[in-house]
Each structure stands twice: as C-alpha cells, then as structure tokens.
C-alpha positions in Angstrom: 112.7 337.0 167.0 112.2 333.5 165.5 113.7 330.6 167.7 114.3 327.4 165.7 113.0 325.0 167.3 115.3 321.7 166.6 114.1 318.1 165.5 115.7 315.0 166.9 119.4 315.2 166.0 119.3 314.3 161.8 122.6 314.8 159.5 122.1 317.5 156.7 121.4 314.9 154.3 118.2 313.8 156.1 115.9 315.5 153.8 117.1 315.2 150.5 117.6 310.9 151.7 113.8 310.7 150.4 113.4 308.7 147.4 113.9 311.3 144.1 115.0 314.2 145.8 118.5 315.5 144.9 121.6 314.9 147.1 123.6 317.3 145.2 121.4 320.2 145.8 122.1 321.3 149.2 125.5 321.7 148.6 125.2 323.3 146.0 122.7 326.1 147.2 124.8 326.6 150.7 127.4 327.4 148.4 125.4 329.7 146.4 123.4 331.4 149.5 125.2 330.7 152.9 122.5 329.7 155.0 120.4 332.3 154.2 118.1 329.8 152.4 115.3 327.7 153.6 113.2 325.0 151.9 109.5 325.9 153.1 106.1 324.7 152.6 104.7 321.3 151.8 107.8 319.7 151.4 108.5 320.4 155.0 105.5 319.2 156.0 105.5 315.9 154.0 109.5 315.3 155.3 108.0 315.7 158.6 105.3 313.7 157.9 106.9 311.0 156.6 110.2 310.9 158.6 108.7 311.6 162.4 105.0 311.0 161.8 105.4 307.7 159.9 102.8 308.5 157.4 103.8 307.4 154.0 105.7 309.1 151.9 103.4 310.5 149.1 106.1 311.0 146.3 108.2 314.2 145.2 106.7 317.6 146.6 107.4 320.8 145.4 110.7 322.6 146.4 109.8 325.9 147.6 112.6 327.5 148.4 112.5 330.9 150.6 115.9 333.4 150.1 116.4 336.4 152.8 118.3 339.3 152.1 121.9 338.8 152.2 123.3 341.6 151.1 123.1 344.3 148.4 124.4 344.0 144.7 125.6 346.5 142.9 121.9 346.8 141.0 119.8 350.3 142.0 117.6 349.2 143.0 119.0 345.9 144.4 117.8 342.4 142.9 115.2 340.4 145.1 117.1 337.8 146.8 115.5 334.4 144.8 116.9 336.9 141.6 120.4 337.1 143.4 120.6 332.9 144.2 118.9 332.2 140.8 121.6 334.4 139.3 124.5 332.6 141.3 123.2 329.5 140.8 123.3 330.2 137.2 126.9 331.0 137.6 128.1 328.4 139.4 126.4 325.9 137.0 127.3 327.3 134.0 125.2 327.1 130.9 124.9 323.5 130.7 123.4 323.1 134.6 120.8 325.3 133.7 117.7 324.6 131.5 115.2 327.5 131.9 115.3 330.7 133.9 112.0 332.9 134.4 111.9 335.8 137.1 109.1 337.5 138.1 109.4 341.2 139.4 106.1 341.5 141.1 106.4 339.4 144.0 110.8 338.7 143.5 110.4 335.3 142.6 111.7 332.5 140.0 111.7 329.7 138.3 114.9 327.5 137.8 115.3 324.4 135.9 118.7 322.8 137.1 120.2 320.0 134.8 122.0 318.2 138.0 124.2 314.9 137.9 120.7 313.2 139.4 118.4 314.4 136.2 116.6 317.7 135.7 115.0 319.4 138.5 112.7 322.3 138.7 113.1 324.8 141.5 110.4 327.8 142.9 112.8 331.0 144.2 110.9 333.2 146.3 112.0 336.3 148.0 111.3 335.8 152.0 108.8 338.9 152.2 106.2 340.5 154.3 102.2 341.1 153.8 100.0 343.6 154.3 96.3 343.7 153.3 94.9 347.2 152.3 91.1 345.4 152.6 89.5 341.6 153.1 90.1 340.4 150.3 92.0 342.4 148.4 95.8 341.6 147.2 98.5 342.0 149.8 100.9 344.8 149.6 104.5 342.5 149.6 108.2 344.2 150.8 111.2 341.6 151.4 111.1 340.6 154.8 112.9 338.1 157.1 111.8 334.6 156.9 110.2 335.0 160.1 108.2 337.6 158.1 107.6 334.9 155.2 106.4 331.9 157.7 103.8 334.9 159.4 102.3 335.2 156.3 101.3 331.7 155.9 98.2 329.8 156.0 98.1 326.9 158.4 100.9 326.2 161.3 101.8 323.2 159.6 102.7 325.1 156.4 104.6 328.1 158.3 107.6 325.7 159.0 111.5 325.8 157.3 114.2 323.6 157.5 117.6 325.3 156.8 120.1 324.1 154.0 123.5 324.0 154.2 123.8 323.7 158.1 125.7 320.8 159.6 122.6 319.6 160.8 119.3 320.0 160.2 117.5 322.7 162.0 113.6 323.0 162.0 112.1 326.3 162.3 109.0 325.8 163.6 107.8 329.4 165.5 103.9 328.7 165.4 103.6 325.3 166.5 102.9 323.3 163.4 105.0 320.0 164.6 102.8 319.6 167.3 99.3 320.5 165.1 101.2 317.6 163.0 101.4 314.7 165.8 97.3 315.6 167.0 96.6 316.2 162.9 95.1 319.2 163.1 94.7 322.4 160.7 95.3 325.4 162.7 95.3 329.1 161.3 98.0 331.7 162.0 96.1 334.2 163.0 93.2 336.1 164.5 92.6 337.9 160.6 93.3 335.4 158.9 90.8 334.2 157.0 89.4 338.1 156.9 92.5 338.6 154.6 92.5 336.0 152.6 88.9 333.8 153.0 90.3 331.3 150.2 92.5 330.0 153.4 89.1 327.9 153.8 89.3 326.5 150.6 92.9 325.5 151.3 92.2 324.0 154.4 89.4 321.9 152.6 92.0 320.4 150.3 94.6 319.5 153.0 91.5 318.3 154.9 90.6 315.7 151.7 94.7 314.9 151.5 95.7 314.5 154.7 92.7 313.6 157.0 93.3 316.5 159.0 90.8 318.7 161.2 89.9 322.0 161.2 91.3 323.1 165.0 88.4 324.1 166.9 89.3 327.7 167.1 90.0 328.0 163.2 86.5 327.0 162.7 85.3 329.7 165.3 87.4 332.2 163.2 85.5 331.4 159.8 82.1 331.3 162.0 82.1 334.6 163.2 84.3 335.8 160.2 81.3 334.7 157.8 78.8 336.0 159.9 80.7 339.4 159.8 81.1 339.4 156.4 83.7 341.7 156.3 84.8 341.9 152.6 83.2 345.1 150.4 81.5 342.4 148.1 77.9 341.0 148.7 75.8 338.1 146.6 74.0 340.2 144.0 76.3 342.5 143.3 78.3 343.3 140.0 80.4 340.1 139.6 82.9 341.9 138.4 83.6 343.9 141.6 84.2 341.1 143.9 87.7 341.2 145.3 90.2 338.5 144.3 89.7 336.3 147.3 85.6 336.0 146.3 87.0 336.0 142.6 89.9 334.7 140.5 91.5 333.2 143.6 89.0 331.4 145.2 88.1 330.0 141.1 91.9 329.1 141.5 91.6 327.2 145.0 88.7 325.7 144.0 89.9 324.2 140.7 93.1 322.9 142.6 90.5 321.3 144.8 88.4 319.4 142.1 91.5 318.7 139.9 93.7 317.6 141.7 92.2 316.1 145.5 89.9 313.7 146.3 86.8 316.0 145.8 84.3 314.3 147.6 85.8 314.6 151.3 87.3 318.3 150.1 83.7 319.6 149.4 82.0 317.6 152.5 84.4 319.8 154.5 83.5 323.1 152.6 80.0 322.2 153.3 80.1 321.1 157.1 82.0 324.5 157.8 79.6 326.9 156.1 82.1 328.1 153.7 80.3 326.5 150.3 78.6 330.2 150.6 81.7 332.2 149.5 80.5 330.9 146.3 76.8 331.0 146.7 74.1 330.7 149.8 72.1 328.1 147.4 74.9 325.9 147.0 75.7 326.0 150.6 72.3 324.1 151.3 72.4 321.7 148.2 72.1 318.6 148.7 72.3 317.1 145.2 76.2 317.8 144.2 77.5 315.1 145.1 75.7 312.8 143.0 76.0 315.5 140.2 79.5 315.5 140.2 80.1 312.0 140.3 77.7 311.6 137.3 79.1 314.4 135.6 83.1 312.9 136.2 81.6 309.7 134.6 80.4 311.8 131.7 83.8 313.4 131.0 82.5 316.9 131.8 84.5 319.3 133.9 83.4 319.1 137.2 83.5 323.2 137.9 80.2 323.6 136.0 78.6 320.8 137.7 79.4 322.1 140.7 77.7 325.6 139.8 74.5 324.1 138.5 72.6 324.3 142.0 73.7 328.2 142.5 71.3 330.6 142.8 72.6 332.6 139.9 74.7 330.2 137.8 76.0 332.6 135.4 76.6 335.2 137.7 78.4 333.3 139.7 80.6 331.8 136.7 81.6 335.5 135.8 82.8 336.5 139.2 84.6 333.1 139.5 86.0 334.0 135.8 85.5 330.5 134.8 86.8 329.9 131.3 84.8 330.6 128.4 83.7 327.3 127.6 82.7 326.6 130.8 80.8 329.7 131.0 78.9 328.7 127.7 78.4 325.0 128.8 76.6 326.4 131.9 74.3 329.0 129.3 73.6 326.2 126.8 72.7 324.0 129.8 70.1 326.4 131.6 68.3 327.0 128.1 68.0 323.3 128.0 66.6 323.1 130.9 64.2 326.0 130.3 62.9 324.2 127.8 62.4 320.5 129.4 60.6 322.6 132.4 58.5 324.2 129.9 57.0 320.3 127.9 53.6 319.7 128.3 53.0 316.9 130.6 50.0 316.3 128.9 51.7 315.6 125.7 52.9 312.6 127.2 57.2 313.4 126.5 58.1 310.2 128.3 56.3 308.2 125.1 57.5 310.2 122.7 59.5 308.2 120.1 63.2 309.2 119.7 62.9 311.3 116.5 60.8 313.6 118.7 63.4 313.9 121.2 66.4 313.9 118.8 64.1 317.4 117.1 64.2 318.9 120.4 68.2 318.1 121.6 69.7 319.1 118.3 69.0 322.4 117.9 71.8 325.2 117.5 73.3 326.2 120.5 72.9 323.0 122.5 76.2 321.5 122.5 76.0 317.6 123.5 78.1 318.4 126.5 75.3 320.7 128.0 72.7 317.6 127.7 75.3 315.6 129.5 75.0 318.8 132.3 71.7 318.2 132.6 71.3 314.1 132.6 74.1 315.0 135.3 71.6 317.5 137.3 68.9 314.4 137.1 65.3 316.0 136.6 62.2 314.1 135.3 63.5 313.5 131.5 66.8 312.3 133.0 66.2 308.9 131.1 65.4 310.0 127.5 68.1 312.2 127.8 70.6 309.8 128.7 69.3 307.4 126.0 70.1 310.1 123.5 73.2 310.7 125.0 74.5 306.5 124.9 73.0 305.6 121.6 70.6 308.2 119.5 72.9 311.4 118.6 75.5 308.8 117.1 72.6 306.7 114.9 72.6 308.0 111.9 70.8 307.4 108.4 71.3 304.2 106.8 71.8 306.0 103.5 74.6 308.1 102.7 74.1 311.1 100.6 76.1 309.8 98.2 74.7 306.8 97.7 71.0 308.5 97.4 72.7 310.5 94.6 73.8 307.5 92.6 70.6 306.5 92.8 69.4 310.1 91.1 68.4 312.1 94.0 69.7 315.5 93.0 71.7 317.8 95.3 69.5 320.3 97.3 67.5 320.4 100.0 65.0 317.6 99.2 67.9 315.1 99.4 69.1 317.0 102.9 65.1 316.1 104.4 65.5 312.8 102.8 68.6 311.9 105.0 66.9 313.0 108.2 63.6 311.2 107.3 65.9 307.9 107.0 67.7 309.2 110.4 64.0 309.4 112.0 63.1 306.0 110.3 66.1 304.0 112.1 65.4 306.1 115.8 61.9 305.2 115.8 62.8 301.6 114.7 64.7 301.2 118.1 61.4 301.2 120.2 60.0 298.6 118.1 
C-alpha cells in the first residue's frame, strides 16, 4: 500500500499560488472527482523544486493529471476514469467552459481545453494504470490501476511523485523516495528492469540531466552498464531496421528529438556519451568525437540538427530508417553521402583547392544535391570544407549579370544557345571574384 508521505504543513492553495497557474482549478476538479485525482509528473517536481528546493521557478509546466477508478458508469464496458472527469468537467462547465475535447481509447486518456475565469488552459487526463512489458522493448500492455500502480510505472523517483487536489491540505505522495533524490540532485531509476523495458529511460535521463544539472545515481548507471552489456532486446546493429522494437525505434527518434529541440543539447548528449548509451543509436557514434562541433556548425547553418547528428554513424541511412526520421531528413542525409562520395573521389592531383569557382559551382549544382546537403557537409568539416562554404555564403546566389530578357532584346533568340549564354555570363562573374 502507498503511504503519502506529507510536506511541511502547506494550505491547498500552495501549488496553484505559482505565477500562471489557475486558482480556480482545484476546486473545480475536487468537485468533479473527489480526491480521487492527482496532479503527477513534472509539475510536481518543479512545485517542489521551486517551493522547498529554492531553485527557480522555470515558468508554467505541464498539468498531468492522473484519475483512479471511482466508480462504474452506466457504460459496458465502463469509461476510463480521465473519460469520466473529462465528461463531468464538461458538465459542470457547460459549453462555454470548454474549448476542445479529444479522448483517446488506447491508453484512457484526454485532452481538455478549459476556458476558466483566469484564461484558457489546456489539461492532459490520464487514466491511473498499470504496465506490463511482453519483451525489452516492446510496448507495454496497460489495465487501469491504482495510482500507486501509475507512480510504479514511472521513470525516475523524482518523476513518480503526486500531490492530491482537493484535500484540505496538501498531501505529497512520494512512495519511492524522489524528495530526497531532489535535495542530493540525483536521477535515480525505479527499478531493477527498468531500463530493460523501456532503454529510452536513458535518453530521458539525459534531458533532465542537461535541464536540471542532475546526476545519474550511481546504481542507475550500474543498471544501463550491465543492461547494455546484456543487450537484452531481440534487435541487433545490422539488422532489418524495420524490426527494431519501439524503444530502439520510433521512441527513442521521439526522446531524442525532444532532446535536440527542446534542451540544451550540448550537456544532454555529453551525458549520452559519458554513459555509453550514444550506442542505442549506433557503436560509431558512441566513439565520435566530432558532433559536437558538427552540430553547432550545422545549428548556425539552420539545418536540423537530427541529421547532423547521424552523419558519424556507421550506417547513416540505416540508422535514419529504424529511427523513422522524416522524409526530408532521410533525403538530406542520401543527398549528403553522394556529395561526399564524390569530394572523396577528386583528384588531388588536379589541384580542387585552385580551382576557380565556376568549376566548383559545375560540381555542387547538379540534380539531387539540395543546398542544404552541402551545408551537411561544410557542417561535417573534411578537406574542401572552405570552397564549400564559399559557395555556400556568396557563389550559389551570384548570378549572371544579364537577364534573359534583356539578351533577347538585344536579339538572342529563345533556345538553348541563349540558356549556355546565361551560364557562360554566370561563370564570367564567379571567376571574376578571385581576381
């Protein structure tokens, strides 16, 4: 049984206090749900950060609410308890009070966008459930569960805690110990399979790491040691991508995007690396050296950081197809390793560092280089880095001091003379700049 473990004495109000959080909500979902509701999560976390911790208070979280079962409605088969709040909620409101409803069946869980006194606000449902993986890796079985259940199934202590709404004061539930990983800053994993099930727990640490400043608790890294070395999930490097599990797939694309889009990447990826766990994506990348100064070149660029990130693998496009990285991506990536193919393949005795920029404007505009994929590779760095990047600045946007039309009205014809005539004048101005 789950024993709340209480804070210092704080009036119910203590939370929602913070600067743009709703005082009008608990009241209105103890009304709704008795307290049979919890706020879980991050928002915890930061509260506690914030209000025992004395870290500052990083802005609005997330409300992740968490509903146990209450009792049955007269549906067959009864509606997941986030459906039956959600539902109330609704009814209390009215249709003013609510601005969008979604539910989701597969896992009992919603999406509510209140219209309260304080301004719109946009609340996650879920059903309190329990998990059971059929395999590393795989996706969890869910049934609704307790909310003892729902804080077991969670990543890192100081995510698995709840504080009540509705109560007259505010209760913590804190049964795995996350306040104190809190005070000594630490990252410390539920359990002994945890990162078996689920090896994109790493990931998430990694990101909490690079926010926070936290440490991975000694024995968590033990866990992904010996987990790694085990290797227990069905997949291996060189198989079919498309058999990887979702933890070595989609998932762990979805971590690792939350990681370069919305953390400080640089600390988030150091961490990856100093705990061995850059080889869930690829052994190659776990040794390279080079990303972070092809990252930081390819952020200055503009290009999405993902593929940057990939260049160093082993198997690049392999590796983007298990990941299921989006289509352009995936083609960026191609487009790139052609262009490096042929930059590998120049004939050093053809001297292609004095080659005027005409020459290197023939072999960059070709079809199927996009200007992107050159910017890929000045970002990888290589020994035509600086032509490249010239090209990229100033040459691809010079372009003939002539326009077609003006060539005509001085009676060029149409047709593919006047077409060579344009690039010859192109070639003329490019050359002109190393004069």
């Amino acid at each position: 049984m789950m024993r709340p473990f209480s804070l210092v004495p704080l009036p119910a109000s203590a939370f929602w206090d913070l600067p743009g959080l709703p005082p009008s909500l608990p009241p209105l979902l103890a009304a709704a749900a008795g307290d049979r509701v919890a706020l879980v999560g991050g928002a915890v976390r930061d509260f506690l950060l914030h209000r025992v911790h004395h870290a500052p208070w990083q802005g609005v979280p997330d409300l992740d609410l968490v509903v146990e079962l209450a009792c049955r409605d007269d549906a067959d088969p009864p509606l997941a308890p986030a459906h039956q709040l959600a539902r109330r909620l609704i009814q209390g409101l009215g249709p003013a009070g609510v601005l969008s409803y979604r539910e989701h069946t597969a896992y009992g869980t919603a999406e509510l966008e209140l219209n309260l006194e304080e301004g719109p606000l946009l609340l996650d449902l879920a059903s309190a459930r329990h998990e059971v993986y059929p395999a590393p890796g795989e996706n969890p079985r869910v049934a609704f569960g307790s909310l003892a259940d729902d804080l077991a199934r969670r990543d890192f202590t100081i995510n698995a805690m709840a504080l009540m709404v509705g109560e007259a004061s505010t209760t913590l539930l804190d049964p795995h110990g996350g306040q104190a990983d809190l005070g000594s800053r630490q990252l410390r994993l539920l359990h002994g399979s945890s990162l078996q099930d689920d090896p994109t727990r790493i990931v998430r640490g990694a990101r909490y790491a690079a926010r926070l400043g936290f440490a991975l608790a000694p024995e968590s890294l033990e866990q992904w040691t010996t987990t790694v070395a085990r290797w227990p999930w069905a997949w291996r490097p060189g198989d079919p991508p498309a058999q990887a599990p979702p933890a070595l797939a989609t998932r762990l694309r979805m971590e690792l995007d939350l990681l370069l889009e919305r953390e400080p990447w640089r600390p988030g990826l150091v961490a990856l690396q100093s705990w061995g766990a850059l080889v869930l994506l690829d052994p190659d990348l776990q040794r390279d050296r080079c990303w972070p100064w092809r990252l930081r070149h390819a952020e200055r660029m503009g290009l999405p950081l993902f593929p940057a990130l990939l260049q160093a693998a082993g198997d690049p496009l392999a590796l983007a197809e298990r990941l299921q990285l989006p289509h352009h991506h995936q083609q960026l990536l191609a487009q790139a390793l052609v262009l490096g193919q042929r930059l590998a393949a120049l004939d050093p005795g053809q001297a292609p560092a004095l080659w005027p920029p005409s020459r290197w404007c023939a072999l960059l505009e070709t079809p199927g280089v996009s200007a992107e994929a050159v910017a890929l590779v000045v970002a990888a760095g290589g020994p035509w880095r600086r032509p490249l990047l010239r090209w990229w600045l100033r040459w691809r946007h010079l372009r003939s001091p002539r326009t077609a039309a003006s060539l005509i009205e001085a009676g060029m014809a149409p047709g593919p003379q006047l077409g060579e005539r344009l690039r010859q004048l192109r070639a003329e101005r490019l050359d002109a700049e190393r004069r």
